[in-house]
N, C-alpha and C positions, 0 to 999 in steps of 0.2 A: 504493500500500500504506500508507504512511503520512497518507494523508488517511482511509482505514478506520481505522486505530487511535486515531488523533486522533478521530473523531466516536463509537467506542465509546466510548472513555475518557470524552467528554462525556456521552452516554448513560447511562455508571456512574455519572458524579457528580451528574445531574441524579435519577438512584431513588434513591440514597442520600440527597439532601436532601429530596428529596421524602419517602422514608420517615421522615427523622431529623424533618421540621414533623408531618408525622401522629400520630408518637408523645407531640411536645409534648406534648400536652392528653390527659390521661385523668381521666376521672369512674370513680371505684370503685362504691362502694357510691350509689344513684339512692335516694333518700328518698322516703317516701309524703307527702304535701301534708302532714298533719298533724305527721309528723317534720320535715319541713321548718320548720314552723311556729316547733317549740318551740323549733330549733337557731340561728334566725337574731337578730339586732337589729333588725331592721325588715324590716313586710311591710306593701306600699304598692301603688296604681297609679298611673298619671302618664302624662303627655305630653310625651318629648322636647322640647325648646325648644332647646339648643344642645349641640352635642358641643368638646371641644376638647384636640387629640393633645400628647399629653403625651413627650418624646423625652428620652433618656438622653445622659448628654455626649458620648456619640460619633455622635447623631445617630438612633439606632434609635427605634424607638417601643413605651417602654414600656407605653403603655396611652390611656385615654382620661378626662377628665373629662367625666361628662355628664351636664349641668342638665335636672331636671323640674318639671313644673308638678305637682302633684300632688293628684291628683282622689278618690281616696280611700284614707284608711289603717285597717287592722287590727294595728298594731302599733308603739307608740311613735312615732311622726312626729304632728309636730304645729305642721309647718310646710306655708306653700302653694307653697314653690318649695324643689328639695333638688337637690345635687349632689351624684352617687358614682361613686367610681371602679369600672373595667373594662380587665382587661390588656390587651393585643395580644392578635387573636384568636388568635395561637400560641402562647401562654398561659393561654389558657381563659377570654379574656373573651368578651364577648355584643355580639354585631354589632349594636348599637342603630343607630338612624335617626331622624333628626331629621323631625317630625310625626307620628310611631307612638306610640299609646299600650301601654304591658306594666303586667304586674304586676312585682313585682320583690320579691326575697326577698334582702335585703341585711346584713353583718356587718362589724363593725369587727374589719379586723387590724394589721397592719403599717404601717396609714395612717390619720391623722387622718380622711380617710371613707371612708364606708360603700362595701364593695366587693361586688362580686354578678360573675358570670361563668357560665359555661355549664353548671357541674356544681352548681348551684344551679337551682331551678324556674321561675326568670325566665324569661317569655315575653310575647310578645306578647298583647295582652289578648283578642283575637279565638279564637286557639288555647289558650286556659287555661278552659275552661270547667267540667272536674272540678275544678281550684283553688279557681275562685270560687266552686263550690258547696259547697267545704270551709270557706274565709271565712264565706260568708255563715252560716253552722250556729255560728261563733266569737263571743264576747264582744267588742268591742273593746277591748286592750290599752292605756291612757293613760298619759301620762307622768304620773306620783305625785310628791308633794312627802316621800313617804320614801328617796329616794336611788334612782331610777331616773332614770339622768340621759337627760336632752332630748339628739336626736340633732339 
């Protein structure tokens, strides 16, 4: 009898975390490419080069830095290699991979860089084809010498 209640009790605590990480991450309101566009600091593609887990003093992992080569920009970048952060994915960051090229719709918050995550349009560049046909109909955005500062 008590080896039943001992494996429900497990059972309960394994839905309730399971439901408590699902709920982590929620995107409200999903932007059309071109709201996307206006709301971000930089809109780039790139080629993963290196990822590297970034861990809070107790050892968790808060997120990810991860360096791109960067292949073409639409918006403020105007470098060929950029590093931006991405939380733990149960925090709504984006499972990048190291030799995938994305497009990436990135903002500066809380962090010296540029942060991009799931409820953002960054994807994989293969699957962003309505994106790129929004870009490409775009001006390219440059960085200006009247106080648009360089990311």
């Amino acid at each position: 009898m008590s080896k039943i209640i001992l494996k429900t009790t497990n059972l309960i605590i394994c839905l309730l975390v399971s439901y408590t990480i699902g709920l982590a991450c929620t995107c409200e309101n999903r932007n059309t490419s071109a709201q996307e566009f206006e709301t971000v600091d930089a809109a780039f593609s790139g080629k993963v080069t290196k990822m590297t887990e970034i861990k809070t003093e107790n050892g968790l992992i808060e997120g990810y830095l991860v360096k791109f080569r960067v292949e073409q920009s639409w918006k403020f970048i105007d470098q060929s290699e950029l590093i931006i952060f991405t939380p733990g994915v149960g925090m709504c960051g984006y499972p990048f991979d190291v030799g995938e090229t994305y497009l990436i719709y990135a903002s500066r918050k809380d962090r010296k860089e540029l942060t991009t995550g799931i409820c953002r349009k960054t994807a994989k560049l293969k699957y962003a084809k309505e994106e790129l046909k929004d870009l490409k109909n775009r001006k390219q955005l440059k960085i200006s010498k009247k106080g648009n500062t360089p990311l």
